[in-house]
Every structure is written in C-alpha cells, then in structure tokens.
TORMARFI-219714 format. One record per atom (N, C-alpha, C): residue in one letter; atom name; x, y, z. Coordinates in nm, 4 decimals. Layout:
residues N
SITE   code   site         px         py         pz
SITE      a     CA          X          Y          Z
...
end
This chain:
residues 149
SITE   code   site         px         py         pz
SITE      x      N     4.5193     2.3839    -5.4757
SITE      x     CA     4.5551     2.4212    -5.6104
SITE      x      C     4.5667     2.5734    -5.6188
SITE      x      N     4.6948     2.6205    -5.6801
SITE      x     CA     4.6935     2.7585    -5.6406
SITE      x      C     4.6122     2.8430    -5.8139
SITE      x      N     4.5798     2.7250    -5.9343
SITE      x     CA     4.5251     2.7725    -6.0342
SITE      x      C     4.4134     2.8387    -6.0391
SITE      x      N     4.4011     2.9766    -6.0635
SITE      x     CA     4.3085     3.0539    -6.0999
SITE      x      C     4.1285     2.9773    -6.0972
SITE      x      N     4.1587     2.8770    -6.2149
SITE      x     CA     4.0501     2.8572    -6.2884
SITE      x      C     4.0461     2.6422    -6.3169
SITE      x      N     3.9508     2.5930    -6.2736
SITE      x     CA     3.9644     2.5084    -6.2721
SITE      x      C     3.9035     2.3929    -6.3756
SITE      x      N     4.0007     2.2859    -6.4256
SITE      x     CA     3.9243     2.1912    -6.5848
SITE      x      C     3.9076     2.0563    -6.5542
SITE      x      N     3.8463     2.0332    -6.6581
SITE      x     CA     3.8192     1.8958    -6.6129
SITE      x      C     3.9695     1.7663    -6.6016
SITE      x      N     4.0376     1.8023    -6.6341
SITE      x     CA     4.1352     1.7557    -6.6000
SITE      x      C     4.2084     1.7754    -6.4630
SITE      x      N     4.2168     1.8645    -6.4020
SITE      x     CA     4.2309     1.8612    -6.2804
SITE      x      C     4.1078     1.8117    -6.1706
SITE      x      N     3.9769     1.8323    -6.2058
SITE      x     CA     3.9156     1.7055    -6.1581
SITE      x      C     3.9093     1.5443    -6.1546
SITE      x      N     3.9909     1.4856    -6.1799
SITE      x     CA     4.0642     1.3823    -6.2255
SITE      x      C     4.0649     1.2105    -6.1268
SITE      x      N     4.1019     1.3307    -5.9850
SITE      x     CA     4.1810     1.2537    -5.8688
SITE      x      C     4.0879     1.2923    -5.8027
SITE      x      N     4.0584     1.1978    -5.6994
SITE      x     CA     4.0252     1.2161    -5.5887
SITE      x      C     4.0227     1.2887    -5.4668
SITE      x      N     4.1378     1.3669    -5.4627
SITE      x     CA     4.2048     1.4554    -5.3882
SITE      x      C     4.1825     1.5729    -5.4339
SITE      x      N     4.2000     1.5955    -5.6105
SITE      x     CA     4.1715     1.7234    -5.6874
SITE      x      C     4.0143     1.7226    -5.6639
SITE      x      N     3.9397     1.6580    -5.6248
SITE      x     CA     3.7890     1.6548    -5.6316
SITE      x      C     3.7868     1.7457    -5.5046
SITE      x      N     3.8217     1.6644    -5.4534
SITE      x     CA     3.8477     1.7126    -5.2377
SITE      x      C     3.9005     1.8319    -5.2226
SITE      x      N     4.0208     1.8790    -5.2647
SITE      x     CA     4.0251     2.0401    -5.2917
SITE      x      C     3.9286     2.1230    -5.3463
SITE      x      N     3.8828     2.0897    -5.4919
SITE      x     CA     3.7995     2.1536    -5.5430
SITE      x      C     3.6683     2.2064    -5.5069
SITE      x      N     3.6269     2.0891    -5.3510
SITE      x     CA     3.4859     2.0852    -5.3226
SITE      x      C     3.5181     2.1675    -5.2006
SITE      x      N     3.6154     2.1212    -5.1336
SITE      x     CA     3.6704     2.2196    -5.0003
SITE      x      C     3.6709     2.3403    -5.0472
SITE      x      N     3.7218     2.4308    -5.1585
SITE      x     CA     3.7201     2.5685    -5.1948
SITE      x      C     3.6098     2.6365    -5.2607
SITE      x      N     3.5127     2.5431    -5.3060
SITE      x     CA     3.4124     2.6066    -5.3423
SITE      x      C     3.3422     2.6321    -5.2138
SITE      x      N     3.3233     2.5241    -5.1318
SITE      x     CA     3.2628     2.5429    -4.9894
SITE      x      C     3.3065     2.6579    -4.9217
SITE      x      N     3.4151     2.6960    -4.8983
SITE      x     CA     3.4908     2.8066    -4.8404
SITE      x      C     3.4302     2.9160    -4.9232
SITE      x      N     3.3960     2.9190    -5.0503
SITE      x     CA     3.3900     3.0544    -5.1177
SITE      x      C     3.2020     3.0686    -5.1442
SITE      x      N     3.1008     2.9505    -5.1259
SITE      x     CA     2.9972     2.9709    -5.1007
SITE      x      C     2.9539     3.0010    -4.9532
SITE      x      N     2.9486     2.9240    -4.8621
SITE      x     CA     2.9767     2.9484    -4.7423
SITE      x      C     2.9150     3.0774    -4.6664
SITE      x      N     3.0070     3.1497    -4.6849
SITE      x     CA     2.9991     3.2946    -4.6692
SITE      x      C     2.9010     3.3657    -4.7142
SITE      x      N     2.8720     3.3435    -4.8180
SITE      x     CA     2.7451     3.3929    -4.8798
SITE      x      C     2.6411     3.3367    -4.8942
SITE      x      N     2.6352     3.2567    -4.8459
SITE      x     CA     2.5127     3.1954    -4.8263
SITE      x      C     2.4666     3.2283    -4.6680
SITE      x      N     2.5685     3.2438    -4.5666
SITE      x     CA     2.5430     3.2847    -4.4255
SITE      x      C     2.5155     3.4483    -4.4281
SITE      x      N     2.5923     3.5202    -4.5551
SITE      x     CA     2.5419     3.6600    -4.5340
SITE      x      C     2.4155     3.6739    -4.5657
SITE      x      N     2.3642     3.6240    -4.6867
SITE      x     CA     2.2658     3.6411    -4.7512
SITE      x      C     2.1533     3.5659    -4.6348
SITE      x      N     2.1166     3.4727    -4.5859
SITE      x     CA     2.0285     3.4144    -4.5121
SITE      x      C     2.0283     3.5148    -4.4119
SITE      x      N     2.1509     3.6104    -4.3106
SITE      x     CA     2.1092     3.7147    -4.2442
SITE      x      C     2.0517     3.8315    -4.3076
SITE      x      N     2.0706     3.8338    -4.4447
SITE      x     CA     1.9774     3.9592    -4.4697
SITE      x      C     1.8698     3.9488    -4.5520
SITE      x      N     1.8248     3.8108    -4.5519
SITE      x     CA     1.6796     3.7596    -4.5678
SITE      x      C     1.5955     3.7721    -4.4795
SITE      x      N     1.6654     3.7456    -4.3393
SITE      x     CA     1.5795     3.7242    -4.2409
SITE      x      C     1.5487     3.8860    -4.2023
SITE      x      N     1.6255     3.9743    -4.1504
SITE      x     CA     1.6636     4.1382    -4.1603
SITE      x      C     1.5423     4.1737    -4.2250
SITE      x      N     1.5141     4.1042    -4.3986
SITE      x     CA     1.4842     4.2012    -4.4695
SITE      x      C     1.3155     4.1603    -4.4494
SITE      x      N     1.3060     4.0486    -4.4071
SITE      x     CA     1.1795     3.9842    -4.3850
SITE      x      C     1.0917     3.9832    -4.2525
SITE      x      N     1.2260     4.0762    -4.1532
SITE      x     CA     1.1794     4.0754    -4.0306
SITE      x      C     1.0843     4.2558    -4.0609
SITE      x      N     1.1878     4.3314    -4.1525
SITE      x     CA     1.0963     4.4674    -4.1700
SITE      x      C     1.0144     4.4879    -4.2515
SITE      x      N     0.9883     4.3868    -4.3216
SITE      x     CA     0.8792     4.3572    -4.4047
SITE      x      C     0.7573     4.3374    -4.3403
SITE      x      N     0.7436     4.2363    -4.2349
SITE      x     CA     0.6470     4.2202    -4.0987
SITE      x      C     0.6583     4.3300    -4.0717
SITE      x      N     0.7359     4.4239    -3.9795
SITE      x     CA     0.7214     4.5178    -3.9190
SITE      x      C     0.6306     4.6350    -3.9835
SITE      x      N     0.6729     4.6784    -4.1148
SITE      x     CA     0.5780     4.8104    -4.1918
SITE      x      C     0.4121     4.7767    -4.2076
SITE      x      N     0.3830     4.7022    -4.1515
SITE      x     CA     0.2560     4.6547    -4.1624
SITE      x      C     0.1789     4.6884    -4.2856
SITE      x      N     0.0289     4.6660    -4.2673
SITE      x     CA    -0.0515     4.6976    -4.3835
SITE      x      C    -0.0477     4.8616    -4.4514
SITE      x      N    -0.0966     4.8181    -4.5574
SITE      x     CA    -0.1271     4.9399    -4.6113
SITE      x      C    -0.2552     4.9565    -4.6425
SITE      x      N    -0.3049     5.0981    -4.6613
SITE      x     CA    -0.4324     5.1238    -4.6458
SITE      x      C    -0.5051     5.0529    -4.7444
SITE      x      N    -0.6627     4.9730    -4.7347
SITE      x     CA    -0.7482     4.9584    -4.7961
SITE      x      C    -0.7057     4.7476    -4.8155
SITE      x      N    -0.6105     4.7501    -4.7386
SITE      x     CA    -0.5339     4.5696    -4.7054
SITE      x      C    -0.6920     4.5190    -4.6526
SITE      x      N    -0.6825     4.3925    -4.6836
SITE      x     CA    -0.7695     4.2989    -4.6776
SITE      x      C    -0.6663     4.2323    -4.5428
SITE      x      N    -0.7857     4.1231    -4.4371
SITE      x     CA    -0.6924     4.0961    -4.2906
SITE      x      C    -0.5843     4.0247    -4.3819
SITE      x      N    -0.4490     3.9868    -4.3145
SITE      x     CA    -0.3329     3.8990    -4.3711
SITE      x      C    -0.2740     3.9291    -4.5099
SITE      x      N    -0.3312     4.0261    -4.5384
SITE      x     CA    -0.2626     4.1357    -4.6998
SITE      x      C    -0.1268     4.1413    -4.6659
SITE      x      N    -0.1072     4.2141    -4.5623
SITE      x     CA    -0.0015     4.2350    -4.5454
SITE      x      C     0.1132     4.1311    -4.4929
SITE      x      N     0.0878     4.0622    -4.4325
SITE      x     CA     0.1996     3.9490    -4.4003
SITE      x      C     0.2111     3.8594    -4.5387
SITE      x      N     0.1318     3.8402    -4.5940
SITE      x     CA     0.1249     3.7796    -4.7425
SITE      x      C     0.1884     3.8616    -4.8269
SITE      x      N     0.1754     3.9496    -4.8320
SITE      x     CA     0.2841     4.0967    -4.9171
SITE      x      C     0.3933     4.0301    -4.8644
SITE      x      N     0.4338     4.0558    -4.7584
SITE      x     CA     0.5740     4.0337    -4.6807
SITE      x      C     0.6332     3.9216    -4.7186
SITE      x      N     0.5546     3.7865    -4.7073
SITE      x     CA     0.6263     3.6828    -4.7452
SITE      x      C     0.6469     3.6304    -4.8652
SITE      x      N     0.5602     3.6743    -4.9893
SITE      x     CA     0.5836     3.6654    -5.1148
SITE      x      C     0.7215     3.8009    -5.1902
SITE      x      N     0.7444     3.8738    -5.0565
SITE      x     CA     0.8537     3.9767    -5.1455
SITE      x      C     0.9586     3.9188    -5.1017
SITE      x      N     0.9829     3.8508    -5.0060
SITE      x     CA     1.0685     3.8248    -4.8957
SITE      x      C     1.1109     3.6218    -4.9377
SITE      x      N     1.0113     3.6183    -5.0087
SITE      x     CA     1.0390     3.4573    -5.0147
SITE      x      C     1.1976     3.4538    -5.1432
SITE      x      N     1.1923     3.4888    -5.2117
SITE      x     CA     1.2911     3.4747    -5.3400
SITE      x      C     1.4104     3.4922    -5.2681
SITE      x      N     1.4802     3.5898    -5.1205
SITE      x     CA     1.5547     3.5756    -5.0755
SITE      x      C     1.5973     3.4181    -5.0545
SITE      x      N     1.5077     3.3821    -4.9718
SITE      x     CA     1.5225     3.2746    -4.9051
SITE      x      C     1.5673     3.1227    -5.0076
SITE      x      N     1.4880     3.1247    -5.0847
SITE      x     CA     1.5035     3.1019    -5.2001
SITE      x      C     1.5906     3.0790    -5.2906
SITE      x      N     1.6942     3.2291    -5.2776
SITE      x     CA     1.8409     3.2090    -5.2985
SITE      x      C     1.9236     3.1462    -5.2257
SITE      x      N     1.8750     3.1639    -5.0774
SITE      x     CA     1.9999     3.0741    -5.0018
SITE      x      C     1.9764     2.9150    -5.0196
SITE      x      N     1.8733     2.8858    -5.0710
SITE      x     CA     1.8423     2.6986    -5.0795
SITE      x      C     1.8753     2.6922    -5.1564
SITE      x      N     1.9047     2.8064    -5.2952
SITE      x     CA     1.9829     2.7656    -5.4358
SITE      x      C     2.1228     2.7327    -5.4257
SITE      x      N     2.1482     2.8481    -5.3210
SITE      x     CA     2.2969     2.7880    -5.3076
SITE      x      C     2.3248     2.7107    -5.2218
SITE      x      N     2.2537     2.6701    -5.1168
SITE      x     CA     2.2727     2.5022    -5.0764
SITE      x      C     2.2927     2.4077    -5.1232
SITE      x      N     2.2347     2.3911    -5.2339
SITE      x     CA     2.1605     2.2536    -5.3049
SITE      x      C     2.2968     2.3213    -5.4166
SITE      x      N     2.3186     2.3754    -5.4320
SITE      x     CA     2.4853     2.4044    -5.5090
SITE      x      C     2.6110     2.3364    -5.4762
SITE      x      N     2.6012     2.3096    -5.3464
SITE      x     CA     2.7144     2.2801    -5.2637
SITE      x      C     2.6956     2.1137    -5.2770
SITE      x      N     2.5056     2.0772    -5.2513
SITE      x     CA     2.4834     1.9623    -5.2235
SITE      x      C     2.5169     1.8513    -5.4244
SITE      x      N     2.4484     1.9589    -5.5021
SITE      x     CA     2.5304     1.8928    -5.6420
SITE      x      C     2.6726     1.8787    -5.6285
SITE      x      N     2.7501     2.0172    -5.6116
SITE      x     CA     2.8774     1.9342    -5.6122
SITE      x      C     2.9646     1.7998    -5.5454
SITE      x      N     2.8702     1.8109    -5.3894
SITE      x     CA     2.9002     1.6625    -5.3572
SITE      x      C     2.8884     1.5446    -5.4529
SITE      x      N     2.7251     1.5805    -5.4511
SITE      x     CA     2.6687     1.4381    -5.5618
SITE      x      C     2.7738     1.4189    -5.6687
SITE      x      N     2.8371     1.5403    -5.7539
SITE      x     CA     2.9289     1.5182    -5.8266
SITE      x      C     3.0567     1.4315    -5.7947
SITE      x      N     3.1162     1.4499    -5.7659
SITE      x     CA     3.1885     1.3819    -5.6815
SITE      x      C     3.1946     1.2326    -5.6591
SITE      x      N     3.0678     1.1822    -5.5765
SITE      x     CA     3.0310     1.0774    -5.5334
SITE      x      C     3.0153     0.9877    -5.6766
SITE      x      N     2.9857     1.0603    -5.7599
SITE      x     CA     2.9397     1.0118    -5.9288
SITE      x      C     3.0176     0.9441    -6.0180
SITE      x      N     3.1360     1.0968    -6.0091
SITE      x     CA     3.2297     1.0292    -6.0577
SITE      x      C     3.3227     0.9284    -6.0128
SITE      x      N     3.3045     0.9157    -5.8729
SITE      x     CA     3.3627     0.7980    -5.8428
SITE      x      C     3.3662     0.6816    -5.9032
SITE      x      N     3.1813     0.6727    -5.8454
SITE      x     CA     3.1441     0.5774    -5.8841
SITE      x      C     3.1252     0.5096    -6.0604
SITE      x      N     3.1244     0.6464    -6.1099
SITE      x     CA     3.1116     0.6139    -6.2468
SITE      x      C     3.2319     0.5666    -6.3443
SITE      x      N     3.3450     0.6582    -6.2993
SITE      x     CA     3.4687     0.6538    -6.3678
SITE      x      C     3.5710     0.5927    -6.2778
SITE      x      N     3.5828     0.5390    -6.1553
SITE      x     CA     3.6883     0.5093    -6.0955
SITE      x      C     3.6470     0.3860    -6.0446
SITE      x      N     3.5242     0.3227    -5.9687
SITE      x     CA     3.4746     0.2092    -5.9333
SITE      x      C     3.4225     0.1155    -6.0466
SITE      x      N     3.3147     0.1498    -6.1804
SITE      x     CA     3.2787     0.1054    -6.2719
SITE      x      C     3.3843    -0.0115    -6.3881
SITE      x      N     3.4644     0.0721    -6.3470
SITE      x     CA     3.5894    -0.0237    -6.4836
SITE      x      C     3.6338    -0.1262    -6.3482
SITE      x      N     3.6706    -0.0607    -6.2606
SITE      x     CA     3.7542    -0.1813    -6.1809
SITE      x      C     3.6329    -0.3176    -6.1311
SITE      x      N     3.5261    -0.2853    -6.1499
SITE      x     CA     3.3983    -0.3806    -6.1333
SITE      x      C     3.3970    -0.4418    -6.2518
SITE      x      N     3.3532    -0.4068    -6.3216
SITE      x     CA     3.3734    -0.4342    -6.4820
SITE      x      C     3.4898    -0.5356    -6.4968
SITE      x      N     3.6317    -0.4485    -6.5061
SITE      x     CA     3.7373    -0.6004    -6.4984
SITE      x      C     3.7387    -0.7136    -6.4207
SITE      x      N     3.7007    -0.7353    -6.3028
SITE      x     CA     3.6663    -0.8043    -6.2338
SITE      x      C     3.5615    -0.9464    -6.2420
SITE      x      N     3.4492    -0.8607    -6.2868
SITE      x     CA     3.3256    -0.9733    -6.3758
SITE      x      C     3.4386    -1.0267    -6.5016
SITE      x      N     3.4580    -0.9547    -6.5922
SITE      x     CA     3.5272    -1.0375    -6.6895
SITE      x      C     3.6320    -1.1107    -6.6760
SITE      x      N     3.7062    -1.0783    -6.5533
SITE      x     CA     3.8146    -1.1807    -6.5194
SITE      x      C     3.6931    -1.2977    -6.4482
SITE      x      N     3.6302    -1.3202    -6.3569
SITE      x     CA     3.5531    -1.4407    -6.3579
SITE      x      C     3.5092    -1.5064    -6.4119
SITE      x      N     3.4517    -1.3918    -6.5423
SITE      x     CA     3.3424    -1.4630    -6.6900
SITE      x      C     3.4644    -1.5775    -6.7524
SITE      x      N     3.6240    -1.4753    -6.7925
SITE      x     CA     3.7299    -1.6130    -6.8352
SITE      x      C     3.7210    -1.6993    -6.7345
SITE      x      N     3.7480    -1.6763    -6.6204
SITE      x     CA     3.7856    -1.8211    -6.5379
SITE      x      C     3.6641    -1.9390    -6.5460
SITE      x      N     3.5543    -1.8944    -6.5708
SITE      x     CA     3.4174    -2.0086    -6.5777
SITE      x      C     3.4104    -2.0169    -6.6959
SITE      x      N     3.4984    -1.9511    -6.8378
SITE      x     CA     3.5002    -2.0503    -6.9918
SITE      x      C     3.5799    -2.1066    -6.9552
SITE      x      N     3.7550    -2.0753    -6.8779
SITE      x     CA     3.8364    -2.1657    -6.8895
SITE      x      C     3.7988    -2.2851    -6.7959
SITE      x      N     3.7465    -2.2576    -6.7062
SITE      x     CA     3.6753    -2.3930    -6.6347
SITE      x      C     3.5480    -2.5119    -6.7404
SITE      x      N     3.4742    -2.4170    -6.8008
SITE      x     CA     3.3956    -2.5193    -6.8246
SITE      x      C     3.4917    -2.5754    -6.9362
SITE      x      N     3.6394    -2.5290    -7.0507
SITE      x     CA     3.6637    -2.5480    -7.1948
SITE      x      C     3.7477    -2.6942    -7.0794
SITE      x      N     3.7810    -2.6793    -6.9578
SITE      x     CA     3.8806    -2.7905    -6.9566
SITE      x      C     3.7975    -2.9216    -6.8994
SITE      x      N     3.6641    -2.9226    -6.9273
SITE      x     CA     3.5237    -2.9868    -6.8717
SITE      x      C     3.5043    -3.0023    -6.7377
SITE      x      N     3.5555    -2.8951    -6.6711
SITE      x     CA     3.5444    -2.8808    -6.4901
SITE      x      C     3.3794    -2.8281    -6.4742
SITE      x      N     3.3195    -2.8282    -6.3820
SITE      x     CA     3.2782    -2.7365    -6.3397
SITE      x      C     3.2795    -2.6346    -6.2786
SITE      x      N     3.2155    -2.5205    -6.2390
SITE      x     CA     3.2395    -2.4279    -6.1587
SITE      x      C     3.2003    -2.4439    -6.0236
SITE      x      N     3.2889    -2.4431    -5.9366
SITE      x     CA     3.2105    -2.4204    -5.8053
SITE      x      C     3.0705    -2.3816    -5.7802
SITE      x      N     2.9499    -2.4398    -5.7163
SITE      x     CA     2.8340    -2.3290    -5.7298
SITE      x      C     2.8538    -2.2432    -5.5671
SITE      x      N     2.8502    -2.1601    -5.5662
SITE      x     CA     2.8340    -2.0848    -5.4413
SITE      x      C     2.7062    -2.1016    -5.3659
SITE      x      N     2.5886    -2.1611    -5.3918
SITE      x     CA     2.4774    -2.1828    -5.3204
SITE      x      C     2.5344    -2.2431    -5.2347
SITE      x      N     2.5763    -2.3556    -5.2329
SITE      x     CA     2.5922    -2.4575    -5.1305
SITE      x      C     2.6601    -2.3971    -5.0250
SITE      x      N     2.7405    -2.3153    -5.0388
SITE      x     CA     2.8203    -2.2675    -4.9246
SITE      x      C     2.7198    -2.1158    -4.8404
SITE      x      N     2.6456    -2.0667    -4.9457
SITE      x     CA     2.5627    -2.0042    -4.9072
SITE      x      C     2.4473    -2.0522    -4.8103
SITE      x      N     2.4352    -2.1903    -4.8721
SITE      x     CA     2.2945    -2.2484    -4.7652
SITE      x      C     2.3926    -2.3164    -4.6448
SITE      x      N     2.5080    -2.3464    -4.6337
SITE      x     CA     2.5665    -2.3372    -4.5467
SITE      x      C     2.6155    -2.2467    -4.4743
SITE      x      N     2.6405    -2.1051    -4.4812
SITE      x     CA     2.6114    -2.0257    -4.4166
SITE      x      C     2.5203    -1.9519    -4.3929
SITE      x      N     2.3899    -1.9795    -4.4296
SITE      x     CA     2.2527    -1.9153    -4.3835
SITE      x      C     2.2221    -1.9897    -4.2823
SITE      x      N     2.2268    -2.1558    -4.2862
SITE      x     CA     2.2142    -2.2422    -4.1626
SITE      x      C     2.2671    -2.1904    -4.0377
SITE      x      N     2.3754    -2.1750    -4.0433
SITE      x     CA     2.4485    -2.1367    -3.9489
SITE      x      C     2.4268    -2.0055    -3.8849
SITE      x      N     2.3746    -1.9256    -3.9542
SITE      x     CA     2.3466    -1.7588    -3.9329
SITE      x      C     2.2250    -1.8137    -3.8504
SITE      x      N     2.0821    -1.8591    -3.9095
SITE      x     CA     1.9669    -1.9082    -3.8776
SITE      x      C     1.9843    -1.9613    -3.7589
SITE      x      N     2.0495    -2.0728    -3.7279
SITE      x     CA     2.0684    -2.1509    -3.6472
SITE      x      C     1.9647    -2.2482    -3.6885
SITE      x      N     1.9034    -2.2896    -3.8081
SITE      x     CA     1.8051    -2.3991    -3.8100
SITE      x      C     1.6470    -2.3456    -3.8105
SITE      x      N     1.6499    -2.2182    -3.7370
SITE      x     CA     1.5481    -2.1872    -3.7497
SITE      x      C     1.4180    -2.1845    -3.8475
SITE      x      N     1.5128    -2.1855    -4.0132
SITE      x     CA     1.4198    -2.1866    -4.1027
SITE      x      C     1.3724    -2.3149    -4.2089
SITE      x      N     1.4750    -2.4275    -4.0830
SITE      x     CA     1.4563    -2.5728    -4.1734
SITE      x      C     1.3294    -2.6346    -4.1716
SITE      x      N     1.2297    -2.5953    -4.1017
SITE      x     CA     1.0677    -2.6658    -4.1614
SITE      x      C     1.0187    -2.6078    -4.2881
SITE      x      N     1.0771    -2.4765    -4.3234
SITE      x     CA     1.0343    -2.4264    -4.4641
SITE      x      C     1.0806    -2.4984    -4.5835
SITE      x      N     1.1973    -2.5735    -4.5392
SITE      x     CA     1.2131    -2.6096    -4.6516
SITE      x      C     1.2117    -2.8063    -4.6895
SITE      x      N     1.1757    -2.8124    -4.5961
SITE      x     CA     1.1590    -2.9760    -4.5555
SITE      x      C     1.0667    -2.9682    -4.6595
SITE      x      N     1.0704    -3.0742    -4.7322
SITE      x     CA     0.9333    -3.1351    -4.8590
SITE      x      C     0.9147    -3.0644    -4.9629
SITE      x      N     1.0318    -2.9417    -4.9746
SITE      x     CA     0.9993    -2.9023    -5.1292
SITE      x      C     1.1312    -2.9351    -5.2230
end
C-alpha cells in the first residue's frame, strides 16, 4: 500500500492485514534490534563503573540493573507490539470473516432439521455412524466397556 496512513477500512482483507503487518514489522524491527544493542552497551558500562563510595556488597550491580532494566523493557514492549498485531489479525479473522460463515452454516442445518422434522422425517442421528467409526478406529478394543450398560 503506497498510503501514507492507514484505516480501518483498508484493514478489511486479508492481504491488506498481511501488508499492513509485513510493514509495521519492517518499520519496528529495526528498532527494536538498535535499541536491544544499546541496552546491552549501556548495561554492559553500567557493570563496568563499579561501586561508588560508601556501596553496600552488590549496591552496585543492583544500581546497574535497576537503571538499565527499563531499556530492556522497552525492547519487550515492542515485541509484544508486533506480537498484538499478529493476535490482531488472527482475531479478526476469526471474528469477522470465519464467525458469519459458521453461523450461516448452523442455520442452514437448523432449516434442514425443521424442514425434516415439518415433513415427519427424521433426522439422521450421527452417533451411529460415529460408534461405527470409533469401532473401527478402536478395533474393538473398547467393547467390554460397554457390554451390559
């Protein structure tokens, strides 16, 4: 998408999702790899300046890693940035693109089992074919369980 700025309408498609997530990736990416090298940089000379006078033992590495942690910190923020926008994604799939076509589906069955029972048919039951193919999966194995009940 060569648009500036992106709406919810061009999140739409599946593909517009897939661009959208590909270019944010490309444009976090980078900064998240710079920034984690100059966490580590900044946390490696943080260790290095050691204590300062009148430090209690481990003052100082505890200094270091509480100044040094919020870096780090940032780079898992923007991980877990990248990792929402997946989840997004995956969401709306499922929410707006799989949900209705499931949905029509049950209700096209729900008519076919009124129009079955209004013409006094019954419905097929699917157990039977189910305990016929569990037999078969089993191989028999589980027919003393059910002998006598």
């Amino acid at each position: 998408m060569a648009q500036e700025k992106w709406s919810p309408d061009l999140l739409k498609t599946p593909e517009d999702r897939a661009v959208h997530l590909a270019q944010r990736r490309a444009q976090i990416e980078p900064i998240i790899d710079d920034l984690r090298r100059l966490a580590r940089e900044v946390a490696a000379d943080l260790k290095e300046r050691g204590g300062l006078e009148g430090d209690l033992p481990f003052q100082a590495k505890a200094r270091a890693w509480t100044t040094g942690r919020p870096m780090f910190q940032a780079v898992d923020d923007l991980e877990a940035a990248i990792t929402h926008l997946v989840a997004f994604g995956a969401r709306y799939e499922r929410s707006y693109e799989e949900l209705p076509e499931k949905r029509a589906r049950k209700a096209a069955e729900k008519q076919r089992v009124k129009e079955l029972k209004a013409s006094n048919g019954t419905p097929q039951l699917e157990q039977q074919r189910s305990d016929e193919a569990s037999q078969a999966q089993n191989g028999g194995l589980f027919d003393h369980l059910t002998k006598g009940a």
